[in-house]
N, CA, C, O and CB atoms as a CASP TS submission, in Angstrom:
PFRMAT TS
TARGET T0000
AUTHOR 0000-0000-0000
METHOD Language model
MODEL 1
PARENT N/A
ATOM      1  N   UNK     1      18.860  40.509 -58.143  1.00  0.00           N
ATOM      2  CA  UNK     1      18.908  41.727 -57.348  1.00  0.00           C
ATOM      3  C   UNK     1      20.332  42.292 -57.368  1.00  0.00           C
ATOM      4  O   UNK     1      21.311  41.578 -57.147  1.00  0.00           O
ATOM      5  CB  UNK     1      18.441  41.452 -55.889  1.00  0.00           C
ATOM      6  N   UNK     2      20.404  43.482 -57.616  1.00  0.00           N
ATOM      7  CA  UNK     2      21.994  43.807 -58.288  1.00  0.00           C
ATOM      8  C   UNK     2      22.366  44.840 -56.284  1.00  0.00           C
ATOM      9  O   UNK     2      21.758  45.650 -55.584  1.00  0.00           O
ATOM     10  CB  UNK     2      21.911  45.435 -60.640  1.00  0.00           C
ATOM     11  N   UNK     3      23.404  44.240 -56.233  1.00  0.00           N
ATOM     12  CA  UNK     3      23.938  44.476 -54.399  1.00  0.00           C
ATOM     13  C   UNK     3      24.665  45.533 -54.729  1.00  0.00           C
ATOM     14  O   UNK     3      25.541  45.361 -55.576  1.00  0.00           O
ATOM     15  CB  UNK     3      25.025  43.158 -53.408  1.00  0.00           C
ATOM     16  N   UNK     4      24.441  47.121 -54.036  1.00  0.00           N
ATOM     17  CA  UNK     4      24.544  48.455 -54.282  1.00  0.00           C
ATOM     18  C   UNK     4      25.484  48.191 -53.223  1.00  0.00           C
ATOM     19  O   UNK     4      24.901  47.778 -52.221  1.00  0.00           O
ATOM     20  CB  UNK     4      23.309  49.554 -54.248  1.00  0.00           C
ATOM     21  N   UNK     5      26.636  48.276 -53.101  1.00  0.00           N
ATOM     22  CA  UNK     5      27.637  48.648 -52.195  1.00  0.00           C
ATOM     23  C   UNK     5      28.293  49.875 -52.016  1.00  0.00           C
ATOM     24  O   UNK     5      28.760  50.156 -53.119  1.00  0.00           O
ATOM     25  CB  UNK     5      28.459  47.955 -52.351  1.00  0.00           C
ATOM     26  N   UNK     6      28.547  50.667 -51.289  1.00  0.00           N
ATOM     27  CA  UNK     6      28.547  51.659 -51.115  1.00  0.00           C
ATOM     28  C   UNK     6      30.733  51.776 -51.100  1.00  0.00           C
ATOM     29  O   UNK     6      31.330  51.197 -50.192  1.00  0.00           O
ATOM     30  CB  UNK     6      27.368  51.938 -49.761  1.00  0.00           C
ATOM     31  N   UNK     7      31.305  52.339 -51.882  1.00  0.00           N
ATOM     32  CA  UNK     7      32.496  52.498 -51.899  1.00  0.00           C
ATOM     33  C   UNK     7      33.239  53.484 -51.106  1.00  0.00           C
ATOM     34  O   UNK     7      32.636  54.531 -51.340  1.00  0.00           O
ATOM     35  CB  UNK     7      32.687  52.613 -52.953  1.00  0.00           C
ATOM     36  N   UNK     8      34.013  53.699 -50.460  1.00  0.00           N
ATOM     37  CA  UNK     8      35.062  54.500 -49.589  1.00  0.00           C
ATOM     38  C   UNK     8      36.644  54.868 -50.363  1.00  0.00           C
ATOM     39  O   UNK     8      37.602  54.112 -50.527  1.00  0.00           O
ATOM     40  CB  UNK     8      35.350  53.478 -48.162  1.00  0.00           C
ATOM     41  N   UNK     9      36.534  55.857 -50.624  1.00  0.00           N
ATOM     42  CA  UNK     9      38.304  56.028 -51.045  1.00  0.00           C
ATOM     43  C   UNK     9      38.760  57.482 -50.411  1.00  0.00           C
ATOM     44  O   UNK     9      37.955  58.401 -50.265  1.00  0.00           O
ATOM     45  CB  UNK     9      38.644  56.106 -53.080  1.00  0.00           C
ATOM     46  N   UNK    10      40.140  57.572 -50.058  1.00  0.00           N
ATOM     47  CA  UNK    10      40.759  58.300 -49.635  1.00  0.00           C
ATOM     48  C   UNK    10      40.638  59.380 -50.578  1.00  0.00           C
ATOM     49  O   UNK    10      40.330  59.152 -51.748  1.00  0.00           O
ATOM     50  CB  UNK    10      41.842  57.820 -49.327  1.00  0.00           C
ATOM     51  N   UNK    11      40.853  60.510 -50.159  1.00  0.00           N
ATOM     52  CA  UNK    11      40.933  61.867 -50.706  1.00  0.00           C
ATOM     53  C   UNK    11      42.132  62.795 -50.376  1.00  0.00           C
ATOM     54  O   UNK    11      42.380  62.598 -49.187  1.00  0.00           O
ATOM     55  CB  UNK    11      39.773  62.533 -50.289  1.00  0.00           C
ATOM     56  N   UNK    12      42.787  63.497 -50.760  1.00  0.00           N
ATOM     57  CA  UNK    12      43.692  65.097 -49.759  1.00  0.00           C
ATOM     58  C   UNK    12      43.054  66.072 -49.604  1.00  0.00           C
ATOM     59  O   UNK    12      42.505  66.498 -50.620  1.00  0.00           O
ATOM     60  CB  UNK    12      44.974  65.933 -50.383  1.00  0.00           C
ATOM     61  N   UNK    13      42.885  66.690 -48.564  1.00  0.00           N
ATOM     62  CA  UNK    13      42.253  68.042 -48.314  1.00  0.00           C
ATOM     63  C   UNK    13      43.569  68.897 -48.423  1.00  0.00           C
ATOM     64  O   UNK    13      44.477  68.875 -47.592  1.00  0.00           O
ATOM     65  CB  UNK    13      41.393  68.197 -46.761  1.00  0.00           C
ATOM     66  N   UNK    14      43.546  69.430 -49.233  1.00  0.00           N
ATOM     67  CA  UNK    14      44.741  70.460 -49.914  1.00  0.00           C
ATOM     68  C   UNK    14      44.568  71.815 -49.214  1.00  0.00           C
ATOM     69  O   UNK    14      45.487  72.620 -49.062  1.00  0.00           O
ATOM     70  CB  UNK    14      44.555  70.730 -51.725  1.00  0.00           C
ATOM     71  N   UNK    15      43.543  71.958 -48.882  1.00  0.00           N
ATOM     72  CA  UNK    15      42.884  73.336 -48.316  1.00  0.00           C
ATOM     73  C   UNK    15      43.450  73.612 -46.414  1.00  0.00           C
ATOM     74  O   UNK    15      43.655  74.631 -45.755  1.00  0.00           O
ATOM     75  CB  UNK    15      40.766  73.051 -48.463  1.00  0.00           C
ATOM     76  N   UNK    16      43.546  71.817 -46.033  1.00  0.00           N
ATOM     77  CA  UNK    16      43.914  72.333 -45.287  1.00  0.00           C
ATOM     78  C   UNK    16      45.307  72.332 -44.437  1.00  0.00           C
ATOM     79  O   UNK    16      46.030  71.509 -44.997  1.00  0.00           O
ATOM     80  CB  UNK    16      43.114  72.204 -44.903  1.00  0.00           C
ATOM     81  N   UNK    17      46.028  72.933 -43.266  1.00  0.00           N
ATOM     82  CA  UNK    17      47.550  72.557 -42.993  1.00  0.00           C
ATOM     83  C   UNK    17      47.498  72.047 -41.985  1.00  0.00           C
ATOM     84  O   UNK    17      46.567  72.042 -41.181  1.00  0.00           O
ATOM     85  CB  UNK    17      48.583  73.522 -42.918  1.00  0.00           C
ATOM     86  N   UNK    18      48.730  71.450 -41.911  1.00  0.00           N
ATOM     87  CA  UNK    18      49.084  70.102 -42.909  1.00  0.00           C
ATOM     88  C   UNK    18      48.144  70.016 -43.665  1.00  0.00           C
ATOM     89  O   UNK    18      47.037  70.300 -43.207  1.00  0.00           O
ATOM     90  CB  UNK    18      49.249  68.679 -42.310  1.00  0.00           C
ATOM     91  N   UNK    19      48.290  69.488 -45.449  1.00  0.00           N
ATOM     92  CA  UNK    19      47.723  68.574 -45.300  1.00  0.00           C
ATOM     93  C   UNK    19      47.434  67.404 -45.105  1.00  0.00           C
ATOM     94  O   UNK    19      48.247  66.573 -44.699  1.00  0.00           O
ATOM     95  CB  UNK    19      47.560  68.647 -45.553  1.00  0.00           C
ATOM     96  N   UNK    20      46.185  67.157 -45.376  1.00  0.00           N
ATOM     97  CA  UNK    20      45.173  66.029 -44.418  1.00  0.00           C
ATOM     98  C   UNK    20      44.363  64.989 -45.405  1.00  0.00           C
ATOM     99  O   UNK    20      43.721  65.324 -46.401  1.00  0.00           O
ATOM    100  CB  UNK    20      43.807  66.985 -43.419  1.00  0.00           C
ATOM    101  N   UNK    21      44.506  63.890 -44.993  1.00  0.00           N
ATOM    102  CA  UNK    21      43.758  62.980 -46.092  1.00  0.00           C
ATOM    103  C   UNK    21      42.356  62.958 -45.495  1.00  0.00           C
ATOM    104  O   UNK    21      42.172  63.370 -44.349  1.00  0.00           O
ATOM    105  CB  UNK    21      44.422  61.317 -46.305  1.00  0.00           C
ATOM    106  N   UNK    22      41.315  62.463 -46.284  1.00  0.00           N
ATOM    107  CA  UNK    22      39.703  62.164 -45.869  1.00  0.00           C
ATOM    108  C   UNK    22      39.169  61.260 -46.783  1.00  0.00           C
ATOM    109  O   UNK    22      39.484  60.933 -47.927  1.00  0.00           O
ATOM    110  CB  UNK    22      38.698  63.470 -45.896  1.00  0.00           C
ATOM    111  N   UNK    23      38.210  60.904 -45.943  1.00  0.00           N
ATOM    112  CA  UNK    23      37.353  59.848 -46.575  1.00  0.00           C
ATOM    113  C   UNK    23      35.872  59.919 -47.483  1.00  0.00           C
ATOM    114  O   UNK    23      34.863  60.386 -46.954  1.00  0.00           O
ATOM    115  CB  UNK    23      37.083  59.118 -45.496  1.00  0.00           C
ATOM    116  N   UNK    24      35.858  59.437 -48.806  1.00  0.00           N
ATOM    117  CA  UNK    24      34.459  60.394 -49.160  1.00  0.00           C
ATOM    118  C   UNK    24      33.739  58.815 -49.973  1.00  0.00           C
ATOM    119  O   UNK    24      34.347  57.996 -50.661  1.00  0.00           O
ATOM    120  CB  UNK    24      34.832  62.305 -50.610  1.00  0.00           C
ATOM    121  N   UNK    25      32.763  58.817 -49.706  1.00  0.00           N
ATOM    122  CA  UNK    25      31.971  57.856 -50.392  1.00  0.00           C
ATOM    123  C   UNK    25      31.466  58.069 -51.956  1.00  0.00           C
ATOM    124  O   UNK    25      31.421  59.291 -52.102  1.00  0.00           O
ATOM    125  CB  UNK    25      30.832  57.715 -49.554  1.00  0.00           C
ATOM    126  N   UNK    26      31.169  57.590 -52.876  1.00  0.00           N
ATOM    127  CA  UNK    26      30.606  57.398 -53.823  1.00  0.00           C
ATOM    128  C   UNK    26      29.706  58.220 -53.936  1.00  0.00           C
ATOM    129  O   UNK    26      29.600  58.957 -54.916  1.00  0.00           O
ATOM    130  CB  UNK    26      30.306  56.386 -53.929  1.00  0.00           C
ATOM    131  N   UNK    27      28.552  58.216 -52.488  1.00  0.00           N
ATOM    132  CA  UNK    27      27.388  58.984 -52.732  1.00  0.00           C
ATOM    133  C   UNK    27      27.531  60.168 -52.641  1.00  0.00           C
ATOM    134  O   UNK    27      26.797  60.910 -53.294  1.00  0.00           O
ATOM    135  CB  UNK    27      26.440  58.739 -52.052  1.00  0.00           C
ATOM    136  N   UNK    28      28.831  60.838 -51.538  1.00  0.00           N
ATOM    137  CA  UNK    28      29.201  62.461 -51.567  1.00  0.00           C
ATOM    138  C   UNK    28      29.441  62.845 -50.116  1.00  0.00           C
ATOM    139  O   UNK    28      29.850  63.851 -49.536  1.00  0.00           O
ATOM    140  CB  UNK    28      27.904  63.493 -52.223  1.00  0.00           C
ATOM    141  N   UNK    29      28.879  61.224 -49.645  1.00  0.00           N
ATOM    142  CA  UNK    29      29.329  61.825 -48.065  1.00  0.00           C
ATOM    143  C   UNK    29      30.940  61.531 -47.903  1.00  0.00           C
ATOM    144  O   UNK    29      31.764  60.702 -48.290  1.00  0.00           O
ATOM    145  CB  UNK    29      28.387  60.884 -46.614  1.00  0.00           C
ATOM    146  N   UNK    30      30.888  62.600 -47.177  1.00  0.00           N
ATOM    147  CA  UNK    30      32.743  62.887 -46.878  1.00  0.00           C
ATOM    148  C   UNK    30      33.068  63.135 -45.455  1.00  0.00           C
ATOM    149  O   UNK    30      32.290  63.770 -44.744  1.00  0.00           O
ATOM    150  CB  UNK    30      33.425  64.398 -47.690  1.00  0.00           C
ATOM    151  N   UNK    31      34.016  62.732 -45.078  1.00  0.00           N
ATOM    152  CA  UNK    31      34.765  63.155 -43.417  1.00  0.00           C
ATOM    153  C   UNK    31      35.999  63.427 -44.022  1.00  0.00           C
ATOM    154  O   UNK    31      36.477  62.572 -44.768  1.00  0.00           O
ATOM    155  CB  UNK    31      34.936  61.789 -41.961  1.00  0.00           C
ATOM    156  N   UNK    32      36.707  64.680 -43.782  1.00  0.00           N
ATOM    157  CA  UNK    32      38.033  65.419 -44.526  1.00  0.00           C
ATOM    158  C   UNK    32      38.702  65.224 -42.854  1.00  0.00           C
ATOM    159  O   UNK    32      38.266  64.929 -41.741  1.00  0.00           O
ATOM    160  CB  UNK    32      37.788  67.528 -45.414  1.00  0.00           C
ATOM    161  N   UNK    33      40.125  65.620 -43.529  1.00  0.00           N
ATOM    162  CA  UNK    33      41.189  66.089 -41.959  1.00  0.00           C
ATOM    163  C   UNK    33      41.076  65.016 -40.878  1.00  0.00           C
ATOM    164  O   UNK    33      40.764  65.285 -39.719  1.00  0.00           O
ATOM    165  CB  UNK    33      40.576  67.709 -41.018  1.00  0.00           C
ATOM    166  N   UNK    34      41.441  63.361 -41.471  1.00  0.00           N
ATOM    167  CA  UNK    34      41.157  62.835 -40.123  1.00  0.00           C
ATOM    168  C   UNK    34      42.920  62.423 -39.753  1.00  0.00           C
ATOM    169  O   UNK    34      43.403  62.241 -38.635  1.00  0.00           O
ATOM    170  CB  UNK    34      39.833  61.313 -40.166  1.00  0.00           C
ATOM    171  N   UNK    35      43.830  62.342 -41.492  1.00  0.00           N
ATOM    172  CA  UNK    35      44.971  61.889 -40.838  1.00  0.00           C
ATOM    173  C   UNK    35      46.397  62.718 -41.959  1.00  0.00           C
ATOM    174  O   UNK    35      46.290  63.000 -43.153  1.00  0.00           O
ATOM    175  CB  UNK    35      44.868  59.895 -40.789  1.00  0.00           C
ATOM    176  N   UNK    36      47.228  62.862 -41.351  1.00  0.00           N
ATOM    177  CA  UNK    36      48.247  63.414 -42.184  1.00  0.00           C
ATOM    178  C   UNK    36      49.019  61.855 -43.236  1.00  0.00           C
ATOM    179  O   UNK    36      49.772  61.839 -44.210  1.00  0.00           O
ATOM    180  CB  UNK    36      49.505  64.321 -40.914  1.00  0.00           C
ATOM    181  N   UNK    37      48.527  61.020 -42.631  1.00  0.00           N
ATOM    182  CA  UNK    37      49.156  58.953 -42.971  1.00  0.00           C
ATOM    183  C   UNK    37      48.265  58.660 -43.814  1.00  0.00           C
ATOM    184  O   UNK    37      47.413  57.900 -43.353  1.00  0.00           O
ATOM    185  CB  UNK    37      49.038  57.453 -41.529  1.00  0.00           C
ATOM    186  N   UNK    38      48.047  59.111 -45.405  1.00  0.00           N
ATOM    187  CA  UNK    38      47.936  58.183 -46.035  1.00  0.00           C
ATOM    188  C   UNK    38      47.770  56.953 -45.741  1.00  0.00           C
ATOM    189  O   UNK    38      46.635  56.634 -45.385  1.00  0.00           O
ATOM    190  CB  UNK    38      48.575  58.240 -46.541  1.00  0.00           C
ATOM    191  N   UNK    39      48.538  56.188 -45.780  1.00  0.00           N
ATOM    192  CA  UNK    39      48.148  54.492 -45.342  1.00  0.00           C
ATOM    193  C   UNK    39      47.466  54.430 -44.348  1.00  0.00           C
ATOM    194  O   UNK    39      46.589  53.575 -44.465  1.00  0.00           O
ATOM    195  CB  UNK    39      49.263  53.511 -44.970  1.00  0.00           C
ATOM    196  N   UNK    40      47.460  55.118 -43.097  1.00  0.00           N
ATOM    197  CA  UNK    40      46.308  54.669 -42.024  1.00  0.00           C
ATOM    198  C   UNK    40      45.098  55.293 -42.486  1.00  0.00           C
ATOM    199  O   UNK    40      44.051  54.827 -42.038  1.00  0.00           O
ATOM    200  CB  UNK    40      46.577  55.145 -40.428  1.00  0.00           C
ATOM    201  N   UNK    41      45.020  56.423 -43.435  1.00  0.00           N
ATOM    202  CA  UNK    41      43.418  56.285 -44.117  1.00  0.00           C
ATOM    203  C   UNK    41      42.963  55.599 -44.742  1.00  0.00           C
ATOM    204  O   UNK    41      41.746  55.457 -44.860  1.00  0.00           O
ATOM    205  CB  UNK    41      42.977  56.980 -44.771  1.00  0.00           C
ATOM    206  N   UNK    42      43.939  54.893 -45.399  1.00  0.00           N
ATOM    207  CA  UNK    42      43.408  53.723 -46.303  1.00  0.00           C
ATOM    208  C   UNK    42      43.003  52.477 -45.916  1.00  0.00           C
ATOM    209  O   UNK    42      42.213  51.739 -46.503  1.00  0.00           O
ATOM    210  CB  UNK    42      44.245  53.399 -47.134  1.00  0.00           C
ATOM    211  N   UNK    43      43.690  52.252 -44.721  1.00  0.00           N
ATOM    212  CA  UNK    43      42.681  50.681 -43.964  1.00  0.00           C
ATOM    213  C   UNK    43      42.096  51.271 -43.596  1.00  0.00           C
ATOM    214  O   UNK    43      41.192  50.479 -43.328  1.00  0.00           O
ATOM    215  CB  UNK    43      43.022  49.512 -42.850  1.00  0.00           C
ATOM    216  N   UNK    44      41.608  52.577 -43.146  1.00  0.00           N
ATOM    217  CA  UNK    44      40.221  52.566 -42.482  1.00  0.00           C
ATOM    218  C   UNK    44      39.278  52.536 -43.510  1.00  0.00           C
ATOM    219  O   UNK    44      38.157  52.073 -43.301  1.00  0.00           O
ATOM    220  CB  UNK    44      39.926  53.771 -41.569  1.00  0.00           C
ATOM    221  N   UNK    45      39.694  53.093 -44.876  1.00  0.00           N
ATOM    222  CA  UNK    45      38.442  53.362 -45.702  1.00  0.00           C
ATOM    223  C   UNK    45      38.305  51.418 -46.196  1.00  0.00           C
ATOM    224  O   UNK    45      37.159  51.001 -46.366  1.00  0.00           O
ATOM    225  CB  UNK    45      38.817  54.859 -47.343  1.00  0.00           C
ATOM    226  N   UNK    46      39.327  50.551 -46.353  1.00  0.00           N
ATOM    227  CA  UNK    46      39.510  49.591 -46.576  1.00  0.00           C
ATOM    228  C   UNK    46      38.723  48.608 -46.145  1.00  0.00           C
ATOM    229  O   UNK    46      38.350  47.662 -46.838  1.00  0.00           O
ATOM    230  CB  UNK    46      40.408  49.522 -46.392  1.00  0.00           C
ATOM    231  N   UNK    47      38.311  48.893 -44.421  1.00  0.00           N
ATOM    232  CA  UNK    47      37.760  48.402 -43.300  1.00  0.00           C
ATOM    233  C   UNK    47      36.418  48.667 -43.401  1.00  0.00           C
ATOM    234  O   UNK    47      35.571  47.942 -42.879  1.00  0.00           O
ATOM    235  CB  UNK    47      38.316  48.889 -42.140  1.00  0.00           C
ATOM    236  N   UNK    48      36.086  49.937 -44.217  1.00  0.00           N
ATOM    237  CA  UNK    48      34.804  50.829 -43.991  1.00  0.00           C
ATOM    238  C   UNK    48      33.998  49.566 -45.042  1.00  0.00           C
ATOM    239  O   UNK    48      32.981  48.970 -44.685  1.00  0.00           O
ATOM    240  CB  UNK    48      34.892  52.910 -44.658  1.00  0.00           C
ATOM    241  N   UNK    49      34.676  49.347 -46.319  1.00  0.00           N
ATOM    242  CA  UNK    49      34.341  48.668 -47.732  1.00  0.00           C
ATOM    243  C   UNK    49      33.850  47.429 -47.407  1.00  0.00           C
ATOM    244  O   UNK    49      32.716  46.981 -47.571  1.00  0.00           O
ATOM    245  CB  UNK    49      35.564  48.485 -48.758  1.00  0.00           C
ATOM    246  N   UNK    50      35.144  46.759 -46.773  1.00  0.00           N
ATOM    247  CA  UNK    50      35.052  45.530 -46.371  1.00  0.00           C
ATOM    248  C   UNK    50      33.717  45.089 -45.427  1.00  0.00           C
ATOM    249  O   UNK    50      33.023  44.135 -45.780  1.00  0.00           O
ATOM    250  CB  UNK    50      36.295  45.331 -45.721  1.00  0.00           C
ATOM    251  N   UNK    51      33.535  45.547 -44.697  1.00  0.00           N
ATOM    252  CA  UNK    51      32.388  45.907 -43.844  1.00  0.00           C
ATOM    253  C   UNK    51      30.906  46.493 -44.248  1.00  0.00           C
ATOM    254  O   UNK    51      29.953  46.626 -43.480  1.00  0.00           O
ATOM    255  CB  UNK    51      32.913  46.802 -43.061  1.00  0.00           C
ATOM    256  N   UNK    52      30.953  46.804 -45.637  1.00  0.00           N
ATOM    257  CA  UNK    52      29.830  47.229 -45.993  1.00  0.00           C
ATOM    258  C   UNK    52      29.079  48.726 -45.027  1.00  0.00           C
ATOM    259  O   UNK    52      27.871  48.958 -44.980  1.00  0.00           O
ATOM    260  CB  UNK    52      29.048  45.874 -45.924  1.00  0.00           C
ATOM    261  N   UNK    53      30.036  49.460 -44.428  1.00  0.00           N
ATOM    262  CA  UNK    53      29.739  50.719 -43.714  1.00  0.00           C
ATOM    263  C   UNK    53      28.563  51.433 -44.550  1.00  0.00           C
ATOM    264  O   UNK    53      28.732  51.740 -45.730  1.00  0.00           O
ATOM    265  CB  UNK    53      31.117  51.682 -43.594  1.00  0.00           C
ATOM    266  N   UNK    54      27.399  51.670 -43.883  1.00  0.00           N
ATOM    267  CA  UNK    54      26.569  52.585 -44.301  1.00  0.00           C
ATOM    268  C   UNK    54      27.059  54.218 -44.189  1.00  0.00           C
ATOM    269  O   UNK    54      28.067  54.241 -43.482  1.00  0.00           O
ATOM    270  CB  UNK    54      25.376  52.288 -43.550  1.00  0.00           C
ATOM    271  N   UNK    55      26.772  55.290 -44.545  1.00  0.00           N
ATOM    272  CA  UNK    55      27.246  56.142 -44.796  1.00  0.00           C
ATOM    273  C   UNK    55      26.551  56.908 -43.747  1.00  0.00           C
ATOM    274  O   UNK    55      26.755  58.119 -43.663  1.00  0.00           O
ATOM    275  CB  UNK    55      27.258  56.401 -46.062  1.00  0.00           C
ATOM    276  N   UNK    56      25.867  56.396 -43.061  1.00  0.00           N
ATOM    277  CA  UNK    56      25.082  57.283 -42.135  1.00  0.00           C
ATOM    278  C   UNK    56      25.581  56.648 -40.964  1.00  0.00           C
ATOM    279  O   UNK    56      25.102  57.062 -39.908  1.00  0.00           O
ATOM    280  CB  UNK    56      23.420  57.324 -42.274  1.00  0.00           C
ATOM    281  N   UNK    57      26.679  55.476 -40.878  1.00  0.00           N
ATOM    282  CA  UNK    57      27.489  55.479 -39.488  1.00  0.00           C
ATOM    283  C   UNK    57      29.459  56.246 -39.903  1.00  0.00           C
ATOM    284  O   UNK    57      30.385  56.403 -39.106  1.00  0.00           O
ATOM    285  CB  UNK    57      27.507  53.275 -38.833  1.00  0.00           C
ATOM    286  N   UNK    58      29.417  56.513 -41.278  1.00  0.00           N
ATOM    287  CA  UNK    58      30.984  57.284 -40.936  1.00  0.00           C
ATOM    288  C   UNK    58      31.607  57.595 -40.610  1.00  0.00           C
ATOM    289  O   UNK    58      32.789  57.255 -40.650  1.00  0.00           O
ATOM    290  CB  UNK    58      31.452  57.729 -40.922  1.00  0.00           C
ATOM    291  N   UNK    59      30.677  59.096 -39.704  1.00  0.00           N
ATOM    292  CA  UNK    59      31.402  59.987 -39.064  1.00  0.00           C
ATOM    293  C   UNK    59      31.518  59.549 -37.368  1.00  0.00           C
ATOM    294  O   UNK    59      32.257  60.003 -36.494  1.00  0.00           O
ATOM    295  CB  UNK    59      30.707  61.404 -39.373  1.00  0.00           C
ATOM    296  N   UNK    60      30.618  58.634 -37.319  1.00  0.00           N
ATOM    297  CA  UNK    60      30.711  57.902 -35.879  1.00  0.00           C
ATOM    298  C   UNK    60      32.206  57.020 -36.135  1.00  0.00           C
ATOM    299  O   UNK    60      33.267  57.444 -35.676  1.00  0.00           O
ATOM    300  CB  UNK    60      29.106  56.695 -35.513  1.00  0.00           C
ATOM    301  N   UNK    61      32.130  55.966 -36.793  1.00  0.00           N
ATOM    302  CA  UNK    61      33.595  55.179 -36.863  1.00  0.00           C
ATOM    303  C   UNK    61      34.960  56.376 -37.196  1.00  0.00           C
ATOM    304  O   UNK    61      35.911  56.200 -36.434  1.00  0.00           O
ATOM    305  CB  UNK    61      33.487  53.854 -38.371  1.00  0.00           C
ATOM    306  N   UNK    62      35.132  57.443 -38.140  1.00  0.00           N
ATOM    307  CA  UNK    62      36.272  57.785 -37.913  1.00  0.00           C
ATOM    308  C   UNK    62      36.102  58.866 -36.714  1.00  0.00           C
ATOM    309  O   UNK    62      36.949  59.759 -36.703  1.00  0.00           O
ATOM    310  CB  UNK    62      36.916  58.214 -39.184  1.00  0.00           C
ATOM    311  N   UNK    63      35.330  58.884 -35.930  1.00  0.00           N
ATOM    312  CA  UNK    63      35.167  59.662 -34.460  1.00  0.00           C
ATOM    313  C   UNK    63      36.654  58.425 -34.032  1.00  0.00           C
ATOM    314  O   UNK    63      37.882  58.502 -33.997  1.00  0.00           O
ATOM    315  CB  UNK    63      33.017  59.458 -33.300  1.00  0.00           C
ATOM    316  N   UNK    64      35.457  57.224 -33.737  1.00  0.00           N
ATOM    317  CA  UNK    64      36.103  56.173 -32.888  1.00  0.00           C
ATOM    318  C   UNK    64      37.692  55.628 -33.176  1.00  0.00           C
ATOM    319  O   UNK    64      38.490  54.984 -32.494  1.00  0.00           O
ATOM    320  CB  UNK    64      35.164  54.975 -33.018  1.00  0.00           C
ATOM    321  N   UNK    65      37.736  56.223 -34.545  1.00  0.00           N
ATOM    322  CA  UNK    65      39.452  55.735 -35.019  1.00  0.00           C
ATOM    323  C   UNK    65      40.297  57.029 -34.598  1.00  0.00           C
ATOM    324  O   UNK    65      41.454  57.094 -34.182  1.00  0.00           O
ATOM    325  CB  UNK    65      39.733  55.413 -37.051  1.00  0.00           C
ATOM    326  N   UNK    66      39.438  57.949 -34.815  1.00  0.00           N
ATOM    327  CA  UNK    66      40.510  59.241 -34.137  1.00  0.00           C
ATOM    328  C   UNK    66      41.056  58.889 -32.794  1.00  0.00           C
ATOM    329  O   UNK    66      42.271  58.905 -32.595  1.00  0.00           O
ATOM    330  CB  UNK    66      39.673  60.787 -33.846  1.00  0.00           C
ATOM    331  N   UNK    67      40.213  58.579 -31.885  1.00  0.00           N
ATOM    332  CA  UNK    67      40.080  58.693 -30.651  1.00  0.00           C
ATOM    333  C   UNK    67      40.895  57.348 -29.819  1.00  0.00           C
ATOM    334  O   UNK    67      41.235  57.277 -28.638  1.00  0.00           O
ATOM    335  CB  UNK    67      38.540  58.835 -30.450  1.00  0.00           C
ATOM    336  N   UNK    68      41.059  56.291 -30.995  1.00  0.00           N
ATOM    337  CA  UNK    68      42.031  55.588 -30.365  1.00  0.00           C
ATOM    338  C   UNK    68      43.896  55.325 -30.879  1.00  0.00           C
ATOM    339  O   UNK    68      44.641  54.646 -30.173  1.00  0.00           O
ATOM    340  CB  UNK    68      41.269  54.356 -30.345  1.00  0.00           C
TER
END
C-alpha cells in the first residue's frame, strides 16, 4: 500500500505588502499572508509534515498559530 502523504512548503506572496510568506500543499490548498519570518513559516509547515496534517484542518492550525 504506497502511504500518500500530503507535503507542506513555504511560498512568498509577492502580491502582497509586506511581503508575506504562505503555506501551500502539494494538492493546491494554500493559506498565503500568515508571516513576514520565513523561518517561523517553516516550522509550522515542518510541524504540519511531520504530523501528517490533512489539508482540510490547515486553515484551522495556522488560525491557531496566528493567534498565539
Amino acid at each position: 500500500m504506497k502511504h500518500n502523504r500530503v507535503m507542506y512548503r513555504v511560498f512568498l506572496d509577492e502580491t502582497s505588502r509586506p511581503k508575506m510568506y504562505g503555506i501551500r500543499s502539494r494538492g493546491g490548498v494554500c493559506v498565503g499572508r500568515i508571516s513576514t519570518d520565513f523561518q517561523e513559516v517553516n516550522r509550522l509547515a515542518e510541524c504540519c509534515n511531520s504530523a501528517g496534517l490533512s489539508p482540510v484542518h490547515l486553515a484551522d492550525v495556522v488560525e491557531d498559530f496566528r493567534r498565539s
